[in-house]
PyMOL commands that place a pseudoatom at each C-alpha (Angstrom):
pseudoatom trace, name=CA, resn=UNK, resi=1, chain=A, elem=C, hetatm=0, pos=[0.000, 0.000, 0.000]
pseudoatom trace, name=CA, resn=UNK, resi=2, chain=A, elem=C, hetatm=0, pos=[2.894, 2.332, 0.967]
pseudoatom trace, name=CA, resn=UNK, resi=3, chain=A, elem=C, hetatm=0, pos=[4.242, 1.756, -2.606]
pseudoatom trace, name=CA, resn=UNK, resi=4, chain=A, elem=C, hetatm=0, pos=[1.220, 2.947, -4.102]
pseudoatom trace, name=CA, resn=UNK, resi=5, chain=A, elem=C, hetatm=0, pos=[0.953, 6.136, -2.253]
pseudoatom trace, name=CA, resn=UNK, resi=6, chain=A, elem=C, hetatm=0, pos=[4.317, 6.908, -3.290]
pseudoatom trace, name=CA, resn=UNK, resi=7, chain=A, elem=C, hetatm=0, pos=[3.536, 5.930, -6.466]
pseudoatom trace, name=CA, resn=UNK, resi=8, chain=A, elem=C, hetatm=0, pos=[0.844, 8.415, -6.904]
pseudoatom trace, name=CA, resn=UNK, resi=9, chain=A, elem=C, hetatm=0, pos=[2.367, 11.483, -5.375]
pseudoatom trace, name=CA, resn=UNK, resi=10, chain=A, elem=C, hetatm=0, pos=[5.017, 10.842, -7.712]
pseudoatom trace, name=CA, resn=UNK, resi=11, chain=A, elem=C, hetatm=0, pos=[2.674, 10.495, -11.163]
pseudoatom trace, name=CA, resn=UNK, resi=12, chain=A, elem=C, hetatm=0, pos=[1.248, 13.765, -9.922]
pseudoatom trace, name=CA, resn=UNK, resi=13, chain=A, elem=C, hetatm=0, pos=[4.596, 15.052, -9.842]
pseudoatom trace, name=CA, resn=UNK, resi=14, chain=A, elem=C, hetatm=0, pos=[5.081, 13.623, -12.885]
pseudoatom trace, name=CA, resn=UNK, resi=15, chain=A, elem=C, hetatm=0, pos=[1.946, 15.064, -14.693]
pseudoatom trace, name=CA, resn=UNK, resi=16, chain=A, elem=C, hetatm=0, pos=[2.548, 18.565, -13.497]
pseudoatom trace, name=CA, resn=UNK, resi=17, chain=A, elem=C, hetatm=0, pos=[6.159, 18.405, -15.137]
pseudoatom trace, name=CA, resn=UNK, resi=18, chain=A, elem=C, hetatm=0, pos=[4.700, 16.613, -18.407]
pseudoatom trace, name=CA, resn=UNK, resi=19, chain=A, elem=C, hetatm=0, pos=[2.101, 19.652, -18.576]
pseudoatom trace, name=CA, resn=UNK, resi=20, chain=A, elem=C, hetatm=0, pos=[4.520, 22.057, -17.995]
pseudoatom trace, name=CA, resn=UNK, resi=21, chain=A, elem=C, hetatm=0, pos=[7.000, 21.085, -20.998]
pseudoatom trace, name=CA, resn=UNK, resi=22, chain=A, elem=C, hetatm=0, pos=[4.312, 20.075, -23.729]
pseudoatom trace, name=CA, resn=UNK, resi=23, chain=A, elem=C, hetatm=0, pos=[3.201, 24.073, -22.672]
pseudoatom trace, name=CA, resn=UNK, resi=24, chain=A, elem=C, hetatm=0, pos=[6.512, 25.538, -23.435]
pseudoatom trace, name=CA, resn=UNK, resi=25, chain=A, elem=C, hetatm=0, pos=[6.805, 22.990, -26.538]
pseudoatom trace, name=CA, resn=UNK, resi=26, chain=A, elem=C, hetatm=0, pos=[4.953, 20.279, -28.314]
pseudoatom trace, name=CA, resn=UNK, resi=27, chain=A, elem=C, hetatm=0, pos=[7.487, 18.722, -30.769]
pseudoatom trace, name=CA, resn=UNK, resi=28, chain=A, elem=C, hetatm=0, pos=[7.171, 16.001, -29.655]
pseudoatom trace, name=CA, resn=UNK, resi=29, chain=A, elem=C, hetatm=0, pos=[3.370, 15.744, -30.852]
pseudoatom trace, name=CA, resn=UNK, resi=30, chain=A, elem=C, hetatm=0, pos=[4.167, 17.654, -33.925]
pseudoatom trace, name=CA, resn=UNK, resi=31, chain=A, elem=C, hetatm=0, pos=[6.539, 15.397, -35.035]
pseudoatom trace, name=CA, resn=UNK, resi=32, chain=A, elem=C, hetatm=0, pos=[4.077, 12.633, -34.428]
pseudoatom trace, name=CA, resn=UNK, resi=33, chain=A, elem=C, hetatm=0, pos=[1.145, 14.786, -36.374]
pseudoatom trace, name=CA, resn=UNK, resi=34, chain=A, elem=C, hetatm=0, pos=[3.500, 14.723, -39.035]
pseudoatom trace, name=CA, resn=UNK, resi=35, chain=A, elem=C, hetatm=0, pos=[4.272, 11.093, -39.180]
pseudoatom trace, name=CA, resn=UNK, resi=36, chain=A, elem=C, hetatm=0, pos=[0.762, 10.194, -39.227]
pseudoatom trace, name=CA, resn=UNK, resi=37, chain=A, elem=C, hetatm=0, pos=[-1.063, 12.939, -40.964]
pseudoatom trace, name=CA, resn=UNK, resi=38, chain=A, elem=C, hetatm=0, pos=[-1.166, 14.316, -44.741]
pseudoatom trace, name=CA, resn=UNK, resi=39, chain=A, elem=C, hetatm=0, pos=[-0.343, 17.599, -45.417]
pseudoatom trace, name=CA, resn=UNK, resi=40, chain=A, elem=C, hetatm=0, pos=[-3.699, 18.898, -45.516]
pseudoatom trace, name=CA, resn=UNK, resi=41, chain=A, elem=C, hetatm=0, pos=[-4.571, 17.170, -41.785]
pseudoatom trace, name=CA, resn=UNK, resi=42, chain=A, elem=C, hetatm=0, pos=[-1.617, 18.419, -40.116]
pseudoatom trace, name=CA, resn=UNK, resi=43, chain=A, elem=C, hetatm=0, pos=[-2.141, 20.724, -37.473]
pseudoatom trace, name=CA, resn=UNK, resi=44, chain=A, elem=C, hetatm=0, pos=[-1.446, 24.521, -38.083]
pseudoatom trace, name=CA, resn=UNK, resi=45, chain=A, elem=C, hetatm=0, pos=[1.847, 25.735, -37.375]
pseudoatom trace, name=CA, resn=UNK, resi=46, chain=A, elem=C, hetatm=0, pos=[0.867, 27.953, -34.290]
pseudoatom trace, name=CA, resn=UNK, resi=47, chain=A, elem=C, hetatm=0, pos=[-1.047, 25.429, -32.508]
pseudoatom trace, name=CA, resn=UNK, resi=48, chain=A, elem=C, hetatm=0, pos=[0.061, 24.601, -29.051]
pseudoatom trace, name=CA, resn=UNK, resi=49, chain=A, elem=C, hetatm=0, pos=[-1.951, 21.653, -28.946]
pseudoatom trace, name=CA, resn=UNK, resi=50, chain=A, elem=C, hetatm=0, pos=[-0.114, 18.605, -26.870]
pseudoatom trace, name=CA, resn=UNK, resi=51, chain=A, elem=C, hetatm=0, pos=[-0.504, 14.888, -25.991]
pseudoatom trace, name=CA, resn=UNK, resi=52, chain=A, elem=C, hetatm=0, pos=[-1.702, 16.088, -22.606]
pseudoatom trace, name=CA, resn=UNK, resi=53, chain=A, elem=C, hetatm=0, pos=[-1.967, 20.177, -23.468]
pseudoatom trace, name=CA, resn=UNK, resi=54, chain=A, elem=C, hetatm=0, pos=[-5.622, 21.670, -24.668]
pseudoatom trace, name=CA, resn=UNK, resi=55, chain=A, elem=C, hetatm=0, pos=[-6.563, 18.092, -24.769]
pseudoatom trace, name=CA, resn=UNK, resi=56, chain=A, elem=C, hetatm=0, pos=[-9.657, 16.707, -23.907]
pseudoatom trace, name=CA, resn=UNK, resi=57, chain=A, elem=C, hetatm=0, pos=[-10.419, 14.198, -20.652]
pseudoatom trace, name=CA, resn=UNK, resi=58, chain=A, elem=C, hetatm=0, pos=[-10.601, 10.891, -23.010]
pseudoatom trace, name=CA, resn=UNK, resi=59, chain=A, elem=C, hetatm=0, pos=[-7.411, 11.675, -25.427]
pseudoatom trace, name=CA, resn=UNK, resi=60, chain=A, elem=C, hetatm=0, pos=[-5.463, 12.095, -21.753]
pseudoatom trace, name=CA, resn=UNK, resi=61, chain=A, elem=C, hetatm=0, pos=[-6.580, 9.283, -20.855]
pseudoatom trace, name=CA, resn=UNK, resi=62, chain=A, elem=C, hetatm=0, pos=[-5.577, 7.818, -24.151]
pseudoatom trace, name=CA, resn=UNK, resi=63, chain=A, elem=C, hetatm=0, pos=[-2.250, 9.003, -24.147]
pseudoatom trace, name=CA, resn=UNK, resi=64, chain=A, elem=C, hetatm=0, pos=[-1.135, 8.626, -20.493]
pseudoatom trace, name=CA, resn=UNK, resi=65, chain=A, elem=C, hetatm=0, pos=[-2.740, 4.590, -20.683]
pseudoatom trace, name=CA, resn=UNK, resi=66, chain=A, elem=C, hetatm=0, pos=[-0.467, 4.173, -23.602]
pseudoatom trace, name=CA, resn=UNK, resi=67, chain=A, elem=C, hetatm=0, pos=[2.364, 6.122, -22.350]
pseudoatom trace, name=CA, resn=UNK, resi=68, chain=A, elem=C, hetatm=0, pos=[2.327, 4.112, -18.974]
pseudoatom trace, name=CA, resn=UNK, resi=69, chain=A, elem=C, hetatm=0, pos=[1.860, 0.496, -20.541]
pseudoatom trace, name=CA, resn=UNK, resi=70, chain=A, elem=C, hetatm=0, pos=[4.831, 1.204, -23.126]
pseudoatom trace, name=CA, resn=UNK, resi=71, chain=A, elem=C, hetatm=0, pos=[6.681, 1.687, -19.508]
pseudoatom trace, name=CA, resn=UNK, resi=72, chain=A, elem=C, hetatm=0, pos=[5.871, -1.741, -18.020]
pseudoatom trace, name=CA, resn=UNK, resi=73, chain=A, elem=C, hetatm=0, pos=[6.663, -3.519, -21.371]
pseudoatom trace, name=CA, resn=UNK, resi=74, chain=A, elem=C, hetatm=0, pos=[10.143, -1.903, -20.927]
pseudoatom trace, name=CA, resn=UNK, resi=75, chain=A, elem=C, hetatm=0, pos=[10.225, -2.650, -17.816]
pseudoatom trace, name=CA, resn=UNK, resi=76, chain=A, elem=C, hetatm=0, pos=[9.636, -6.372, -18.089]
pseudoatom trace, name=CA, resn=UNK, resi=77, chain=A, elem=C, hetatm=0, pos=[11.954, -6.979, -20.802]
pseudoatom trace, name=CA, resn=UNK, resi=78, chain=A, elem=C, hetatm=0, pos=[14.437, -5.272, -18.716]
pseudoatom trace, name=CA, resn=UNK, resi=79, chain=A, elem=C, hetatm=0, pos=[13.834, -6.004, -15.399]
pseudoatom trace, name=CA, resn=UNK, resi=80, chain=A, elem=C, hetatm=0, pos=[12.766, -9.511, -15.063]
pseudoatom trace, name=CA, resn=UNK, resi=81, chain=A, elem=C, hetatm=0, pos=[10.985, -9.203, -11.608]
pseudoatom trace, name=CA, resn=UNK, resi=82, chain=A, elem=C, hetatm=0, pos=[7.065, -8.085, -11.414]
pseudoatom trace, name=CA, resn=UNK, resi=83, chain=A, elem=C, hetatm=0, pos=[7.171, -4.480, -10.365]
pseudoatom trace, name=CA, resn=UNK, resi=84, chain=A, elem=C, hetatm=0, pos=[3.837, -3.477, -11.879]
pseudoatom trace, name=CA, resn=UNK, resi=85, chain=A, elem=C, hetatm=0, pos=[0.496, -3.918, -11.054]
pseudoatom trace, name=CA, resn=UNK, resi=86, chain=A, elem=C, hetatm=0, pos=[-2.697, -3.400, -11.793]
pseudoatom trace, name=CA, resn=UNK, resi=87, chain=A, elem=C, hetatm=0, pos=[-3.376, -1.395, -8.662]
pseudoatom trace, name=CA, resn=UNK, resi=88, chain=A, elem=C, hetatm=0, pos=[0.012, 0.491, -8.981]
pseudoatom trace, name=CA, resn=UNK, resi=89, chain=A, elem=C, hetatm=0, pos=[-0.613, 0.903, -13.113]
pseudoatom trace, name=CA, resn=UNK, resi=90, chain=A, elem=C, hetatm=0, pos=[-3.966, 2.215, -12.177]
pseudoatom trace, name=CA, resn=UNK, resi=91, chain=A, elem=C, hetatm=0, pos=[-2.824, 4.633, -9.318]
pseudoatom trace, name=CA, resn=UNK, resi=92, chain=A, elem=C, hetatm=0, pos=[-0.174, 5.768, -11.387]
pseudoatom trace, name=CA, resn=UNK, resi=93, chain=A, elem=C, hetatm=0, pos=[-2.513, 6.518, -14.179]
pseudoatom trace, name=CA, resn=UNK, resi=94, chain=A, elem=C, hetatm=0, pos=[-4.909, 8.319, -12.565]
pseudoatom trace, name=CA, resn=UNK, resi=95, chain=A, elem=C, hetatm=0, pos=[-2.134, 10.376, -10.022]
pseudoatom trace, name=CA, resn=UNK, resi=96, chain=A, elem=C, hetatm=0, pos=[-0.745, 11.527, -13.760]
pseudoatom trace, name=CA, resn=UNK, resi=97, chain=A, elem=C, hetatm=0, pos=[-4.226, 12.936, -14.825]
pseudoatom trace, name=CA, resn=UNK, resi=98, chain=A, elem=C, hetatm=0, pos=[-4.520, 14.668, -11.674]
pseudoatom trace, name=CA, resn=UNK, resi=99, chain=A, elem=C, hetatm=0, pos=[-1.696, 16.403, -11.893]
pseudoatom trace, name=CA, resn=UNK, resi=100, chain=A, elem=C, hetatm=0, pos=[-1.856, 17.289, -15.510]
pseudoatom trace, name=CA, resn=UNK, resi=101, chain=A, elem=C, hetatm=0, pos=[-5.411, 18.659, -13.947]
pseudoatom trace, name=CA, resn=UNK, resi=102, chain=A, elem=C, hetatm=0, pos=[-3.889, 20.561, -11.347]
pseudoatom trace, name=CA, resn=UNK, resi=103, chain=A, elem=C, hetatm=0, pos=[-1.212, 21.793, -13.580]
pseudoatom trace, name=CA, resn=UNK, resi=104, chain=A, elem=C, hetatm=0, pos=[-3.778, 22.954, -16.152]
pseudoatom trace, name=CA, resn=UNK, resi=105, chain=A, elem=C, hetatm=0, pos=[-5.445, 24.915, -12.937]
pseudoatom trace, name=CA, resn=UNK, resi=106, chain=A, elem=C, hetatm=0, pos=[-2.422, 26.740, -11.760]
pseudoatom trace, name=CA, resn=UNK, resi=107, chain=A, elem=C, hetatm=0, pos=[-1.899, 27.842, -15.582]
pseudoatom trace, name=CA, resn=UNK, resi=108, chain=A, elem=C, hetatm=0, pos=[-5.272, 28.860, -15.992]
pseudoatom trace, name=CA, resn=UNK, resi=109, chain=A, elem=C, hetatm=0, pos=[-5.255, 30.865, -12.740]
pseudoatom trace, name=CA, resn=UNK, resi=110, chain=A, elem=C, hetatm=0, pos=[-2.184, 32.501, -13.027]
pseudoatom trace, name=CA, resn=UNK, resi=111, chain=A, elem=C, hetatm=0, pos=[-3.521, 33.680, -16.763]
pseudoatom trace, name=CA, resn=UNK, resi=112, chain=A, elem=C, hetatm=0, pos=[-6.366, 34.972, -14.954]
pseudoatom trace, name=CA, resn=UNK, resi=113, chain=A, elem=C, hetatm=0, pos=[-4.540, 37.402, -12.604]
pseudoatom trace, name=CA, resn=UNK, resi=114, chain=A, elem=C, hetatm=0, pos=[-1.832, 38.385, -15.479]
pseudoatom trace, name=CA, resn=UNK, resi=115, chain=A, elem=C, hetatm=0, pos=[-4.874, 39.316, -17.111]
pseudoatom trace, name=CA, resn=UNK, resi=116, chain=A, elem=C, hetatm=0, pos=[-6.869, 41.041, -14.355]
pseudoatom trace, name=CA, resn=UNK, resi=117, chain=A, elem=C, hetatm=0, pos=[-4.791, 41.799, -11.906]
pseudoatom trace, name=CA, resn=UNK, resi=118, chain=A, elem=C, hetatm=0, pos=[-5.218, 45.528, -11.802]
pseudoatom trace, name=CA, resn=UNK, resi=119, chain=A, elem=C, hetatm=0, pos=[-9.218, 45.381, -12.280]
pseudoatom trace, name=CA, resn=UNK, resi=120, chain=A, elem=C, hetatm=0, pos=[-8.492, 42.606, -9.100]
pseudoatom trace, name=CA, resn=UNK, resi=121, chain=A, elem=C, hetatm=0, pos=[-6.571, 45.221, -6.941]
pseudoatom trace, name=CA, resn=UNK, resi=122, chain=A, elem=C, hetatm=0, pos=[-9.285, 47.885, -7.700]
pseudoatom trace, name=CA, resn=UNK, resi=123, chain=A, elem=C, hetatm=0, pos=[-12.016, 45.230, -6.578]
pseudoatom trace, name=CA, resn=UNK, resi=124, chain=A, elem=C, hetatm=0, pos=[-10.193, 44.363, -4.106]
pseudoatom trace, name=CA, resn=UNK, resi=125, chain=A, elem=C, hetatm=0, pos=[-10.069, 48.128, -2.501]
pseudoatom trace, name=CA, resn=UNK, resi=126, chain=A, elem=C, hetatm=0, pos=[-13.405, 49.344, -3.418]
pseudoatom trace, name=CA, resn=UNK, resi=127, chain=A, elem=C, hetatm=0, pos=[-14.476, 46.015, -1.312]
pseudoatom trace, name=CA, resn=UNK, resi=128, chain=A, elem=C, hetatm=0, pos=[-12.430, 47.519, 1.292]
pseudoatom trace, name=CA, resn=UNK, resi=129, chain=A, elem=C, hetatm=0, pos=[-13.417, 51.169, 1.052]
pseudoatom trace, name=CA, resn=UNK, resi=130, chain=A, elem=C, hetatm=0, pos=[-17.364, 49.986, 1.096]
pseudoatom trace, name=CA, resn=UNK, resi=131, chain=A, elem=C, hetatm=0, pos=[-16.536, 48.243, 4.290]
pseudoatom trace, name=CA, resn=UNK, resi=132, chain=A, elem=C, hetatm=0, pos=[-15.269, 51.070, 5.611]
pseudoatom trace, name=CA, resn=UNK, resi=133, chain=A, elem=C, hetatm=0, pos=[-18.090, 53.025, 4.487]
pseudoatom trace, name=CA, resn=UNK, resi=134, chain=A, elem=C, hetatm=0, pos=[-20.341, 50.484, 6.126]
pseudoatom trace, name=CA, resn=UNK, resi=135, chain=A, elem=C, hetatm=0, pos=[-18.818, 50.228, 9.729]
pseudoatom trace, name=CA, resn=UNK, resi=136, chain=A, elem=C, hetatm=0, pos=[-18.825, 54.822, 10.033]
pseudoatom trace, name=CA, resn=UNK, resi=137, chain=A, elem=C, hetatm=0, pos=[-22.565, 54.311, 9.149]
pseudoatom trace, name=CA, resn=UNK, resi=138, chain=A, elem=C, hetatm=0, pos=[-23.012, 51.611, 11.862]
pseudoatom trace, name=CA, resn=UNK, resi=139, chain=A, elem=C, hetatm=0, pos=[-21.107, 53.366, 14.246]
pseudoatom trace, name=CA, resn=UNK, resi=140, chain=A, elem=C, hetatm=0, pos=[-23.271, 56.629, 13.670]
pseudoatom trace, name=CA, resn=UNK, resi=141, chain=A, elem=C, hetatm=0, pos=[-26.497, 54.697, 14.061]
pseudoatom trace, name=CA, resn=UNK, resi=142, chain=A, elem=C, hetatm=0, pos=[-25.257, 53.951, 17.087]
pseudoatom trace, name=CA, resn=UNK, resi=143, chain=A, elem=C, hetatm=0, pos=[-24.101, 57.085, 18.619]
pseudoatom trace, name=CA, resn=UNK, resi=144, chain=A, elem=C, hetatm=0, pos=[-27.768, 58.555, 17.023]
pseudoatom trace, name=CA, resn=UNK, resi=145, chain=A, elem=C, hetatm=0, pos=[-29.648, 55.326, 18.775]
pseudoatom trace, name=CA, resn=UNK, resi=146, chain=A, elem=C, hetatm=0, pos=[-28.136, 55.898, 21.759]
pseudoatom trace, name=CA, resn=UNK, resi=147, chain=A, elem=C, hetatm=0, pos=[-28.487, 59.900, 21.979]
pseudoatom trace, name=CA, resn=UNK, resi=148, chain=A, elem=C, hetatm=0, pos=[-31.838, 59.237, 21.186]
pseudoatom trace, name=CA, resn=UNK, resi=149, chain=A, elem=C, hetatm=0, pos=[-32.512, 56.564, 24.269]
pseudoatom trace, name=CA, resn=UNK, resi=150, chain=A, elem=C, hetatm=0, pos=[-31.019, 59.304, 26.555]
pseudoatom trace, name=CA, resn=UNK, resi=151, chain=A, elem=C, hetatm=0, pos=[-33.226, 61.547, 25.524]
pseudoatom trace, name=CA, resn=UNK, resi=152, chain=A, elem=C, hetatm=0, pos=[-36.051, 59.144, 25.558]
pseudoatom trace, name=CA, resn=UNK, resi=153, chain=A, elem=C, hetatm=0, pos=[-35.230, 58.742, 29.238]
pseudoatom trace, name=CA, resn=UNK, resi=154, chain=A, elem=C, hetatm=0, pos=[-34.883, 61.981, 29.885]
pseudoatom trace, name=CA, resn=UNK, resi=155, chain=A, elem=C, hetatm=0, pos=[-38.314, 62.839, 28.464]
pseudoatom trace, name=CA, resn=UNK, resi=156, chain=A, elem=C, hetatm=0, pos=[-39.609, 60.082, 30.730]
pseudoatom trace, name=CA, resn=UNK, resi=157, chain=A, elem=C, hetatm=0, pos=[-38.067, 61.530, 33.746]
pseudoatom trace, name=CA, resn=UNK, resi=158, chain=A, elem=C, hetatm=0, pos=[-39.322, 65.132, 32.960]
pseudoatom trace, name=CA, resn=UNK, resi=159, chain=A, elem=C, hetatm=0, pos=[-42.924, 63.224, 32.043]
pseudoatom trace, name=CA, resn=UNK, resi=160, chain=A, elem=C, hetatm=0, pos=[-42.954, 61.483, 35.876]
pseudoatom trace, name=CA, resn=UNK, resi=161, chain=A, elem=C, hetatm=0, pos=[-42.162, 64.938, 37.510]
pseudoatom trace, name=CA, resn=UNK, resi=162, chain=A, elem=C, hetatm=0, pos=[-44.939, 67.062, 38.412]
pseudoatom trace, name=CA, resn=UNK, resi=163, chain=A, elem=C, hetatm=0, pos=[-45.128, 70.262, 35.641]
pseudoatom trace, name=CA, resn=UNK, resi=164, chain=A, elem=C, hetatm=0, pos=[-43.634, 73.371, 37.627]
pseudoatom trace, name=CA, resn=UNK, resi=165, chain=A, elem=C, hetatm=0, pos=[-44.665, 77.002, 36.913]
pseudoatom trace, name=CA, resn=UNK, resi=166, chain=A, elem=C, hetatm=0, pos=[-41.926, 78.881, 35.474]
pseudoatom trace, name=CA, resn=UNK, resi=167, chain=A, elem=C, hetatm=0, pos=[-42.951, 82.235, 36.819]
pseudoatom trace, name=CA, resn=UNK, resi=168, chain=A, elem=C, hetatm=0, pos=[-40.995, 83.270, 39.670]
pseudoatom trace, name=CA, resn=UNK, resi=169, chain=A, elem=C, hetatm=0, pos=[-42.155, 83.511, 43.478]
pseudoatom trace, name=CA, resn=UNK, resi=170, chain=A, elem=C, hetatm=0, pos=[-42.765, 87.342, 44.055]
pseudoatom trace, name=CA, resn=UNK, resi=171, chain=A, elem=C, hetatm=0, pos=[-45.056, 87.290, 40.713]
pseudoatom trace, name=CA, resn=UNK, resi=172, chain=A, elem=C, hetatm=0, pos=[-47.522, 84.278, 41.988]
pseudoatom trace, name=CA, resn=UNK, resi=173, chain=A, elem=C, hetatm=0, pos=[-47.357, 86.098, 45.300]
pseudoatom trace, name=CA, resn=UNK, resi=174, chain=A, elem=C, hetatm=0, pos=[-48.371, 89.612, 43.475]
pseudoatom trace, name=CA, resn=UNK, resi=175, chain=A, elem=C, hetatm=0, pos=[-50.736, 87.612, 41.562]
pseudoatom trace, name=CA, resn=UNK, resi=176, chain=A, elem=C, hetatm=0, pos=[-52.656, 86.247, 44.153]
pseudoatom trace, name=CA, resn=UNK, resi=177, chain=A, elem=C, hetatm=0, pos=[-52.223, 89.794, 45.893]
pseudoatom trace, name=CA, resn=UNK, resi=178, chain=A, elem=C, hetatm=0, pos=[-50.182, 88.791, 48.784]
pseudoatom trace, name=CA, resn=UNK, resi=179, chain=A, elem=C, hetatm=0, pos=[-48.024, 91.647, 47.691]
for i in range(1, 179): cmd.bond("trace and resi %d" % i, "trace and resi %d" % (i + 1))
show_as sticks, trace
zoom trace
């Protein structure tokens, strides 16, 4: 079982570093697509199309299967003892397409920010600035909600306290002409 583990970090390793050359070049395919094909079914001459680049789920599948299994027949004519499996052939296969997967993400991804990187950062801080925006506002409702419970206790007090005339002393005195 260890084996096997190991086996598949190591296709994944392996897939990400298969991606990664057939996208920086694919003469490998070409020269293949050359073979094979006439003239008029060769693939265009700036086409970065791979084995495992811009191809579809099924051709990977394809390719790596065909790739791996040309790998054991080597290795059995060379090494006489039964290293392969099914389980490893199949954990290797699939660990290859992941990573070829994962590489594929990483390239996409990193397009993606090249691309919109700036438009991103401007997101990014107009997210940021809104946020701000949002927390002043709360904090002002607030301050407003609680000057207003103050005075709504204060107008409760004043309510509970008998009403007091605001004329002085001497002029209810010289009204009721006590003076």
């Amino acid at each position: 079982m260890s084996l096997e583990i190991i086996a598949f970090i190591a296709s994944i390793l392996f897939g990400i570093v298969l991606y990664w050359r057939e996208s920086k070049s694919n003469k490998v395919y070409r020269f293949f697509n050359k073979i094979l094909y006439s003239k008029e079914l060769q693939m265009p001459p700036n086409s970065k199309k791979g084995f495992l680049y811009q191809q579809s789920f099924l051709m990977r599948l394809v390719y790596v299967a065909v790739l791996f299994l040309a790998g054991i027949l080597i290795a059995r004519f060379l090494i006489p003892i039964d290293l392969m499996t099914i389980s490893l052939f199949a954990s290797s296969m699939f660990g290859t397409l992941l990573g070829t997967y994962l590489a594929n993400f990483v390239f996409k991804s990193s397009e993606v920010i090249d691309e919109k990187g700036d438009s991103l950062m401007d997101a990014v801080k107009e997210t940021v600035e809104k946020g701000k925006d949002f927390i002043q506002e709360l904090e002002s409702k607030d301050k407003k909600g609680d000057a207003e419970t103050s005075r709504g206790v204060e107008e409760s007090q004043s309510e509970a306290k008998p009403e007091v005339n605001k004329t002085s002393a001497r002029d209810r005195l010289k009204d009721k002409g006590l003076m």
